[in-house]
C-alpha positions in Angstrom: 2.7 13.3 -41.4 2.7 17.1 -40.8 1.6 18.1 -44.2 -1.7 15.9 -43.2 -2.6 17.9 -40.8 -1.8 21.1 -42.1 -4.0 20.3 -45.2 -6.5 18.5 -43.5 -6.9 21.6 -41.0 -8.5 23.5 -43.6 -11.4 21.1 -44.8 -12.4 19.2 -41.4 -16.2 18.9 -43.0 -14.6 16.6 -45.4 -11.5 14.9 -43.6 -13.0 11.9 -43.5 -12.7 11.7 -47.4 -9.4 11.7 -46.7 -9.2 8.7 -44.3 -11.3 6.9 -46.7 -8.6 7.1 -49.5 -5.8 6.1 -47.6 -7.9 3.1 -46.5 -9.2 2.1 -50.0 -5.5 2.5 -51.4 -4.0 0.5 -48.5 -6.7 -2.3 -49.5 -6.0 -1.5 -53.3 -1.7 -2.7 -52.7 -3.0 -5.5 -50.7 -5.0 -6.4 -54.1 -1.8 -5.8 -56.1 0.6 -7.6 -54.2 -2.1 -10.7 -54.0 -2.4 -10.6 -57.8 1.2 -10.9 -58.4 1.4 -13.9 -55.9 -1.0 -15.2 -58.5 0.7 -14.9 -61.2 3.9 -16.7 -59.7 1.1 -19.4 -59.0 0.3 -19.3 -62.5 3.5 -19.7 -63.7 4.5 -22.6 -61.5 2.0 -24.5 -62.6 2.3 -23.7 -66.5 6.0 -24.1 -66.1 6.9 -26.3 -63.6 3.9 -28.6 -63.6 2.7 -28.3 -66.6 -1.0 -27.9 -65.5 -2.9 -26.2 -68.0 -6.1 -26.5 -66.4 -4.8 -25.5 -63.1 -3.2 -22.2 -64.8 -6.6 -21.4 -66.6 -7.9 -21.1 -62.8 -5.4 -18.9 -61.6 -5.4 -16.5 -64.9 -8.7 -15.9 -64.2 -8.2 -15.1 -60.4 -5.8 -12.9 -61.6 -7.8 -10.8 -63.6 -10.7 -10.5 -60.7 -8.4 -9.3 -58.4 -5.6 -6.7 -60.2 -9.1 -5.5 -61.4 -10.4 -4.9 -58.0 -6.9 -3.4 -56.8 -7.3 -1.0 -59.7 -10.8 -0.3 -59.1 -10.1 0.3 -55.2 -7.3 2.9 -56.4 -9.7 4.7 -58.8 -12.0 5.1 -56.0 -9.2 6.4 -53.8 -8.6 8.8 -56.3 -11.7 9.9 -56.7 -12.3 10.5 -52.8 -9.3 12.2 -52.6 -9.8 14.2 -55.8 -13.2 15.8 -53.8 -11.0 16.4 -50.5 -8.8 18.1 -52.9 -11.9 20.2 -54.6 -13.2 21.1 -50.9 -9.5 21.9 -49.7 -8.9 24.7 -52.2 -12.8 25.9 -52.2 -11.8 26.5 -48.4 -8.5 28.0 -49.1 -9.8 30.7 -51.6 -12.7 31.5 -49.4 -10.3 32.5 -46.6 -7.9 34.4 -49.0 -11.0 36.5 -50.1 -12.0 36.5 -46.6 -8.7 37.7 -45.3 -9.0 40.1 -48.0 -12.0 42.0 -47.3 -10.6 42.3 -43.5 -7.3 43.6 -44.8 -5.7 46.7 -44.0 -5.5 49.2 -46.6 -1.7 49.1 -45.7 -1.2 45.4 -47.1 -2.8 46.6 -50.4 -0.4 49.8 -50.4 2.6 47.1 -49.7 1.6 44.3 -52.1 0.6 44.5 -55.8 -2.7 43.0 -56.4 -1.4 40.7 -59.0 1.1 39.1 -56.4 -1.4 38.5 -54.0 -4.0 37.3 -56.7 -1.2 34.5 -58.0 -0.2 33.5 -54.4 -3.9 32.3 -53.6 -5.1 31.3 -56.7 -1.5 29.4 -57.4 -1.4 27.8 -53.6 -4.9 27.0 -53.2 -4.4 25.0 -56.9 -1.8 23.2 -55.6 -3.2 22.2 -52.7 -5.9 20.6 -54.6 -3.2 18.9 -56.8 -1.0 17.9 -53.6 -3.8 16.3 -52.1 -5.5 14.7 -55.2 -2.1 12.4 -55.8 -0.6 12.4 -52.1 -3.0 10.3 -50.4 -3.6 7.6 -52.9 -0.2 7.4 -53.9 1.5 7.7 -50.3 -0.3 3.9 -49.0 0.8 2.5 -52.6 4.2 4.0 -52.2 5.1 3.0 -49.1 3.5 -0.4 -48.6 4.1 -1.8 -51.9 7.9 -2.2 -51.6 7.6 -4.3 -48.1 4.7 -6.1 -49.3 6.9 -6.9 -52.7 10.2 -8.2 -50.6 7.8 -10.1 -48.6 6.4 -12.1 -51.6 9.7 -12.2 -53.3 11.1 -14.0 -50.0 8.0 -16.2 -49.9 8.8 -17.1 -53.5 12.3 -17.8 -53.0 15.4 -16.3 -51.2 17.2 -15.5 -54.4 14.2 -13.6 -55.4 13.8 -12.0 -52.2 17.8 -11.1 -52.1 18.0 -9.6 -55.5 14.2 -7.0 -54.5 16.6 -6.6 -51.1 19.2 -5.4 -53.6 17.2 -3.1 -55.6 15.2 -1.5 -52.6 19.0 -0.6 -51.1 19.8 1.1 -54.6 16.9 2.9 -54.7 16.8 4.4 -51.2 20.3 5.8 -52.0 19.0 7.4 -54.9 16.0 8.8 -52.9 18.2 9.6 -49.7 20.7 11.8 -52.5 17.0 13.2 -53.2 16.8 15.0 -50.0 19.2 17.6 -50.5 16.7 18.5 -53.7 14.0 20.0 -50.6 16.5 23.9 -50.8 16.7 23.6 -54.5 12.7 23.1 -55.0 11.7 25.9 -52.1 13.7 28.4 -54.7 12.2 26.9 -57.7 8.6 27.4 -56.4 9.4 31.1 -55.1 10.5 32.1 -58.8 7.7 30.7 -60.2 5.5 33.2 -57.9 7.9 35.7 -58.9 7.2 35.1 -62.3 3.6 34.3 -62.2 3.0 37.9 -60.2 5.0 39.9 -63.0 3.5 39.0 -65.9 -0.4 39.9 -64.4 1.5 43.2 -63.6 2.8 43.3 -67.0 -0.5 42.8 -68.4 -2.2 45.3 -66.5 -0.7 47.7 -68.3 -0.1 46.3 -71.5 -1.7 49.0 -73.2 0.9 51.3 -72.4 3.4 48.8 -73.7 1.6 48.5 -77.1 1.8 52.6 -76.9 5.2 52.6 -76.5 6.3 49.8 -78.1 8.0 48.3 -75.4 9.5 45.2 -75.0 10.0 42.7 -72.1 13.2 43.6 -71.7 12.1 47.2 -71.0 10.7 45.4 -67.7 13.9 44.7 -65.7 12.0 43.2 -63.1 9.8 40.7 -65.5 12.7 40.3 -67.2 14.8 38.8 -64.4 11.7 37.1 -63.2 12.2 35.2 -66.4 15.4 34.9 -66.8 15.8 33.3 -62.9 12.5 30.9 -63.9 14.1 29.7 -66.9 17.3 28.9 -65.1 15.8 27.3 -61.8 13.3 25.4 -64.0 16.0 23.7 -66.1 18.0 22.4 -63.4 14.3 21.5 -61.3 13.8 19.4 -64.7 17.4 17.8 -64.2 16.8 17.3 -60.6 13.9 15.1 -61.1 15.0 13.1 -63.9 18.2 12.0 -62.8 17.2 9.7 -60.1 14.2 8.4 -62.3 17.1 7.6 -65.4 19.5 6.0 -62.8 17.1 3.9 -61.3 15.8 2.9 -64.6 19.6 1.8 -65.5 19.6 0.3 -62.5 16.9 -1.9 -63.5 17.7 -2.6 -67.2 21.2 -3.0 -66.0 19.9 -5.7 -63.6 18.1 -7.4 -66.4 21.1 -7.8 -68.5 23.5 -8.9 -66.0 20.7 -11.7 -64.8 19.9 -12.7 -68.0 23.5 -14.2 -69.2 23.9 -15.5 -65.6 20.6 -17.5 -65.5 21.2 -19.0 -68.8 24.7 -20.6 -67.4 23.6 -21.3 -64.2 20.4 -23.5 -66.6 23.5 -25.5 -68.2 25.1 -26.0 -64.3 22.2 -26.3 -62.6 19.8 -28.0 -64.6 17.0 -26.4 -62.8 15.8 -24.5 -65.6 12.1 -24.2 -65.4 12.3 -22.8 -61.7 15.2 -20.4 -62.6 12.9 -19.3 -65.7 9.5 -18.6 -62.7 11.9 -17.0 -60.6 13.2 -14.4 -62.9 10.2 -13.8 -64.6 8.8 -12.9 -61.2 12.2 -10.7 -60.4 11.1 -8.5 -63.6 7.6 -8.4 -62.4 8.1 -7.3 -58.9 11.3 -5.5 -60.7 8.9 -3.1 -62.1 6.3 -3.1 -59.2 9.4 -1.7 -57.6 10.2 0.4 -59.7 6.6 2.2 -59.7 6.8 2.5 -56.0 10.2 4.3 -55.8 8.7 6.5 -58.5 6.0 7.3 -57.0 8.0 8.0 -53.3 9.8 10.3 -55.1 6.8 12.2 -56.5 5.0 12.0 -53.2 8.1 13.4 -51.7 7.7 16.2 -54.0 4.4 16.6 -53.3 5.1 16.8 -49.3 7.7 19.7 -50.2 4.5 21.6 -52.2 1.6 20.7 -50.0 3.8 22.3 -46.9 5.2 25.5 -49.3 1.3 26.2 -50.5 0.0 26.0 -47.3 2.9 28.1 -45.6 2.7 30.6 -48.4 -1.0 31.0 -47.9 -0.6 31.2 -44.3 1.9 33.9 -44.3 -0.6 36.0 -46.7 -3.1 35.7 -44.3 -0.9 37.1 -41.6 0.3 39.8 -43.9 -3.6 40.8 -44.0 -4.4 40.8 -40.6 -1.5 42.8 -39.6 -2.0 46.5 -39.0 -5.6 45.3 -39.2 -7.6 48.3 -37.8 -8.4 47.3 -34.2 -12.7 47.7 -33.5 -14.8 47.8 -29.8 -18.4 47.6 -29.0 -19.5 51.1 -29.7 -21.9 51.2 -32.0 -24.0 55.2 -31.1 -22.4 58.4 -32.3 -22.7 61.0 -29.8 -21.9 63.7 -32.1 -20.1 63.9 -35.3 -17.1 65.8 -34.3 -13.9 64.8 -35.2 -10.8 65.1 -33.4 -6.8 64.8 -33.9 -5.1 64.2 -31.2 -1.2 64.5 -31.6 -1.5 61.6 -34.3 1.7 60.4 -36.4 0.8 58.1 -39.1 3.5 56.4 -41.7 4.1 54.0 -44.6 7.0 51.9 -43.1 10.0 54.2 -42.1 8.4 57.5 -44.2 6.2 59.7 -41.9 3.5 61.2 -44.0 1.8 63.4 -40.7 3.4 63.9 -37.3 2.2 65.1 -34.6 -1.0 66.6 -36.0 -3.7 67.8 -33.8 -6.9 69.6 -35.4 -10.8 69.6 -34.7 -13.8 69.6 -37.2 -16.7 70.5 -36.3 -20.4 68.4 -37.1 -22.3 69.2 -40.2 -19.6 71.4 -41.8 -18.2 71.1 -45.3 -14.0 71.2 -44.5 -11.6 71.3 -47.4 -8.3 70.1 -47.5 -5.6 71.7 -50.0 -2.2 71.4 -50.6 0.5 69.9 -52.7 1.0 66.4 -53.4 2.1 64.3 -50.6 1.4 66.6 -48.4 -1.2 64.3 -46.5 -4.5 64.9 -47.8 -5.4 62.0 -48.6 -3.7 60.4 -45.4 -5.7 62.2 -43.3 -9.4 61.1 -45.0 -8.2 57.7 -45.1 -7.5 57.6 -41.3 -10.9 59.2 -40.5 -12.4 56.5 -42.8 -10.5 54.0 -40.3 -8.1 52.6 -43.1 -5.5 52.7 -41.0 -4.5 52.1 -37.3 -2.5 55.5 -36.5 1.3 55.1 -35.2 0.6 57.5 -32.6 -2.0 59.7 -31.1 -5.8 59.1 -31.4 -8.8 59.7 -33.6 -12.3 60.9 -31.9 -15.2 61.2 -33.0 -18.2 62.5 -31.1 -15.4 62.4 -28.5 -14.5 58.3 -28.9 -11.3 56.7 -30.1 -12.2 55.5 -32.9 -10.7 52.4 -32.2 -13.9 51.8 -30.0 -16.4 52.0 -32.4 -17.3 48.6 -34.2 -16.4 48.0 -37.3 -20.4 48.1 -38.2 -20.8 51.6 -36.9 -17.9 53.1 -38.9 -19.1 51.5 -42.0 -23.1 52.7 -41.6 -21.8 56.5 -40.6 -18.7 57.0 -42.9 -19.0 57.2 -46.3 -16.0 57.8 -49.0 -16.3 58.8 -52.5 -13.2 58.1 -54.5 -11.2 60.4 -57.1 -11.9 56.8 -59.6 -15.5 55.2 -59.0 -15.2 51.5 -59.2 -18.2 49.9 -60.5 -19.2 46.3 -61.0 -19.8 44.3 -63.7 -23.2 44.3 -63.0 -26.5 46.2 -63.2 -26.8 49.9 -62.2 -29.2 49.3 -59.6 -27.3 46.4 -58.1 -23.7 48.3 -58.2 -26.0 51.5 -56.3 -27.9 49.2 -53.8 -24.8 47.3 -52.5 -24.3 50.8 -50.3 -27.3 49.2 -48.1 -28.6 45.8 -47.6 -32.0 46.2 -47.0 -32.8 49.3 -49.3 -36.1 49.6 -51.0 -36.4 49.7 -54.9 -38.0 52.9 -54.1 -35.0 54.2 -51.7 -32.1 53.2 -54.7 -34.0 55.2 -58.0 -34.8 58.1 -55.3 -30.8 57.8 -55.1 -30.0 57.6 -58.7 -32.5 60.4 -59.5 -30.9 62.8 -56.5 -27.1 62.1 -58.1 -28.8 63.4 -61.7 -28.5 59.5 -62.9 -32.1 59.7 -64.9 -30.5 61.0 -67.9 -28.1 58.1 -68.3 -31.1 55.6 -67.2 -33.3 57.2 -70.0 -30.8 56.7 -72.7 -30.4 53.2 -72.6 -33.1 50.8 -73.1 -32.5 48.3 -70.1 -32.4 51.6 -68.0 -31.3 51.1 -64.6 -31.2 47.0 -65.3 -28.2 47.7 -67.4 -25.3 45.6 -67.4 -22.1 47.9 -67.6 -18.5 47.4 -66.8 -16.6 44.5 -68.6 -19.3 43.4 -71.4 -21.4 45.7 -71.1 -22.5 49.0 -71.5 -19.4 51.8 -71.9 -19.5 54.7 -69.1 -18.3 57.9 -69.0 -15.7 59.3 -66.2 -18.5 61.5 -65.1 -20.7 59.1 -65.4 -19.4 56.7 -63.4 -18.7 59.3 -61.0 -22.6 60.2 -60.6 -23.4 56.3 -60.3 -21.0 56.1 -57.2 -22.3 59.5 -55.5 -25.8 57.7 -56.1 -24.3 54.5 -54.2 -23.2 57.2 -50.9 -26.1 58.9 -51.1 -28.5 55.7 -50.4 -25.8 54.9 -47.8 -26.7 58.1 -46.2 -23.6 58.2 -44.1 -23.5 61.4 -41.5 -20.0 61.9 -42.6 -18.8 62.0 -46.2 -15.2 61.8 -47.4 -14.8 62.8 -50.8 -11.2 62.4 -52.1 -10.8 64.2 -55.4 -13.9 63.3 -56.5 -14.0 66.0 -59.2 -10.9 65.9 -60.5 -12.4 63.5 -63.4 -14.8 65.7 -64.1 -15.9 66.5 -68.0 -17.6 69.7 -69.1 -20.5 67.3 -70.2 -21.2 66.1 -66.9 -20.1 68.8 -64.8 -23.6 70.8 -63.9 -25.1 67.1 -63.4 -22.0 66.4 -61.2 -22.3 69.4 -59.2 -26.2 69.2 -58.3 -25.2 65.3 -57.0 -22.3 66.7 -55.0 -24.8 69.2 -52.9 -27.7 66.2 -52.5 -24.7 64.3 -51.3 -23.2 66.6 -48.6 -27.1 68.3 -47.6 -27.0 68.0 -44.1 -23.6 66.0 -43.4 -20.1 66.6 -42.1 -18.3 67.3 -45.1 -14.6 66.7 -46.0 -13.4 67.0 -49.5 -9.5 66.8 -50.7 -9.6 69.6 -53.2 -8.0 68.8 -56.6 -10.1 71.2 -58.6 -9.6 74.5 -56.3 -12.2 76.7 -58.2 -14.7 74.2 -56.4 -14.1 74.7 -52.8 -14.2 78.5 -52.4 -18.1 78.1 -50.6 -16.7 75.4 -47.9 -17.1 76.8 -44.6 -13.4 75.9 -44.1 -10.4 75.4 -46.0 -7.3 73.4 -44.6 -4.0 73.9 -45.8 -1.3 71.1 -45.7 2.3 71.0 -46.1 4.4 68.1 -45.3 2.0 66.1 -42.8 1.4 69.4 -41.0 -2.0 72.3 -40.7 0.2 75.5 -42.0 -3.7 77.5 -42.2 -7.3 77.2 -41.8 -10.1 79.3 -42.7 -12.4 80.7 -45.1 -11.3 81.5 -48.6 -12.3 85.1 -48.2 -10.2 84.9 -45.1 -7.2 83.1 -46.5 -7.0 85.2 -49.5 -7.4 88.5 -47.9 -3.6 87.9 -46.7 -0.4 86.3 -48.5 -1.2 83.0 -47.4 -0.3 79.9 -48.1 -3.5 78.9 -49.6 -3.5 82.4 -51.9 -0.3 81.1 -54.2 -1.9 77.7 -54.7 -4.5 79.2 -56.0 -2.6 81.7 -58.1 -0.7 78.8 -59.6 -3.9 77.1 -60.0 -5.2 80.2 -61.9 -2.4 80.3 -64.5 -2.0 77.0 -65.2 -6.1 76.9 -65.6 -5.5 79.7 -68.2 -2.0 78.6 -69.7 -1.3 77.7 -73.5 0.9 76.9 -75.2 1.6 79.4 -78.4 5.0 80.3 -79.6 7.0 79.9 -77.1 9.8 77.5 -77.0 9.9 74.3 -75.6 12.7 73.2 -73.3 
């Protein structure tokens, strides 16, 4: 089957687990069907020969080998069960991969609690899919042949009326097939649903704040609504073949019984009538377990291909717009240059056109109103994003010809909110480089004015913070993360709004880490706080995607620039209160 190879694709270290279950479970019917050819054995000779001693014999056999059929089965499952284990290890690895190669442009396009439920959902089901499809696909699909063989072999009335009943059923499964639409709907509202209510909880605490409810939520709302709806007619979908096969069955039953009891008084032959439908209810019910169980391992077909389609479109969606790498690996210089570059979220251009130059070791500034690019323009010299048009140098290189390596070791980016680990100070600082020295991270701490958080806490730089444990500061944080650039010593630093979090607490600490940081290093900070960029040696001014001015800020404020009403507006609403006024 198809859905073999796609699953099997992604755990070819273990494969041959697989193999091994569908052998052991092909062995296991082969047990079944035997032991049920025993007990018609058993029953002729209780019945119809009346050998007691003979029957003892074959009650025994019969024990010995449904127990090794069943034992065979468990060990399918088991084999399968550790395919299945191995399968979604595999499956997440690659989604956390594919994640960490990601453009920044799939995390802009797709919430992180979508993408979160698709792989931890899919690689799940895959496990599941796999667990139950390869033991139960040799028992569902042999059984039935092996059953209308013995019934035939038994007699041809038996065999006729399993010939009957297998006809039934695969009308009931063939009406099944339409289901395959239906289920492909089901599964997709589920994910809708799933995704939603991370994103619901994410920001839960706004909803206790507000006392919002779910209906407030149009989207989780609907996501609800649809689940509830598609999940009550998937619930119908499923039991109405099993309930008109099991009528089917106890329908079968009744009509045999009143005709075997009149054909006893016809006949005469009522011993063998008696063997022959007690066999037709036990092969009845072997049956009727392996028409279940083709129905469930249809079902399972539909999720094992869905999972692993879903998955495989996510890790498409990652790769896409992937920033493209060479070979270079030496910066000449540390110039960086805009060459008529255009650069856009889908169909909205946020900078067209754009051609600028920075020169190596400066500090640059970039100013202007929201969305007017800033941070656009630091995320494409961090190599975020592959540019529409134009071309990115630096030290006169695309920078699509650096390797990925070299862009990492010589760019560094400080963002507006430091994201620390749950783990220990020194470990969430010494993750900026490999191979650093105990010596090289506390030179770092100390030089982003990090002792006198070490000091206050008894596990010092060994402390655990983020989720259980220790409780940071903004500014705090902010230090521990200009500590983690400065042991990267990267020859370029981005700093996007770094300050902007800054409290009066942490602010002269804050300040000193900001000048170890930058010492020596091509500089480029997105100015929130304008009161801290007036000693750049250049300040950029944006508006809409495009350089409006550049220069000094003695220079730009000397003239009615631009740059000279931000920071008049900046100015009053730094000094604004509200008194008596009224409010509108």
């Amino acid at each position: 089957m198809n859905v073999y190879k796609k699953l099997f694709a992604y755990a070819r270290e273990k494969v041959f687990l697989g193999y091994l279950a569908i052998l052991l479970s092909s062995i296991s019917v082969l047990f079944t069907i035997w032991g049920y050819y025993l007990i018609y054995k058993f029953l002729y000779n209780l019945i119809m020969l009346n050998d007691l001693a003979m029957s003892e014999q074959y009650a025994v056999k019969i024990v010995v080998v449904l127990t090794t059929g069943a034992i065979l089965y468990i060990l399918s499952g088991i084999f399968s069960h550790m395919l299945g284990f191995r399968l979604e290890t595999n499956l997440r690895k690659r989604g956390i991969e594919g994640l960490s190669q990601a453009s920044f442009r799939f995390f802009d396009m797709n919430p992180s609690g979508k993408v979160r439920k698709i792989i931890d959902d899919n690689a799940s089901q895959t496990h599941t899919v796999v667990a139950h499809l390869i033991p139960d696909n040799a028992q569902a699909f042999l059984t039935p042949i092996l059953a209308i063989i013995l019934g035939f072999l038994i007699s041809t009335r038996v065999g006729f009326v399993l010939v009957i009943l297998t006809l039934l059923a695969g009308l009931l499964l063939f009406s099944m097939m339409g289901e395959q639409k239906f289920m492909k709907i089901y599964q997709e509202s589920l994910a809708d649903l799933s995704a939603e209510t991370v994103e619901y909880i994410r920001g839960i605490q706004v909803v206790k704040i507000f006392g919002a409810s779910v209906e407030s939520f149009k989207s989780l709302y609907n996501a609800i609504k649809n689940y509830s709806k598609y999940a009550y007619e998937y619930s119908l979908s499923c039991r109405k073949p099993y309930v008109l096969y099991q009528l089917i069955f106890f329908g079968l039953v009744a009509i045999l019984l009143p005709i075997v009891i009149y054909a006893t008084d016809i006949l005469g032959d009522s011993d063998m009538l008696l063997v022959e439908l007690l066999m037709v209810f036990f092969l009845s019910g072997v049956l009727f377990v392996a028409f279940m169980r083709i129905m469930w391992v249809s079902m399972y077909v539909f999720q094992g291909n869905y999972a692993v389609d879903t998955l495989e479109g996510l890790y498409e969606d990652m790769q896409r717009d992937k920033m493209k790498h060479g070979e270079h690996e030496i910066f000449k210089d540390f110039n960086i240059e805009f060459d008529h570059v255009s650069f856009g979220y889908n169909d909205n251009m946020v900078i067209e056109d754009l051609s600028f130059r920075l020169g190596e070791g400066k500090t640059y500034a970039l100013v202007g109103s929201s969305g007017s690019g800033k941070s656009t323009i630091a995320k494409l010299i961090s190599g975020f994003y592959n540019v529409d048009r134009g071309e990115i140098r630096i030290g006169g290189v695309s920078l699509n010809d650096y390797s990925n390596e070299a862009i990492i070791n010589n760019i560094s980016f400080v963002f507006q909110n430091a994201k620390l680990f749950k783990t220990s100070i020194y470990e969430n600082v010494a993750l900026a480089k490999r191979d650093a020295k105990r010596e090289e991270v506390m030179e770092a701490l100390r030089l982003a004015g990090c002792q006198s958080i070490i000091d206050k806490i008894k596990t010092a730089e060994e402390t655990v913070i983020g989720s259980k444990g220790v409780y940071l500061s903004g500014g705090e944080k902010q230090r521990i993360a200009i500590a983690r650039a400065i042991l990267k010593n990267a020859n370029i630093v981005i700093m996007d709004e770094a300050s902007a979090s800054i409290d009066p607490d942490n602010e002269f600490e804050l300040q000193k880490a900001f000048k170890n940081l930058m010492k020596n290093k091509t500089v480029i900070m997105i100015a929130h706080r304008l009161s801290s960029i007036r000693e750049v040696d250049e300040i950029l001014v944006l508006d809409e995607g495009k350089i409006v001015e550049r220069g000094s800020d003695e220079e730009l404020m000397s003239k009615e620039s631009k740059y000279k009403k931000l920071q008049e507006m900046y100015g009053v609403a730094n000094e604004w209160r509200v008194g008596n006024e009224a409010i509108l």
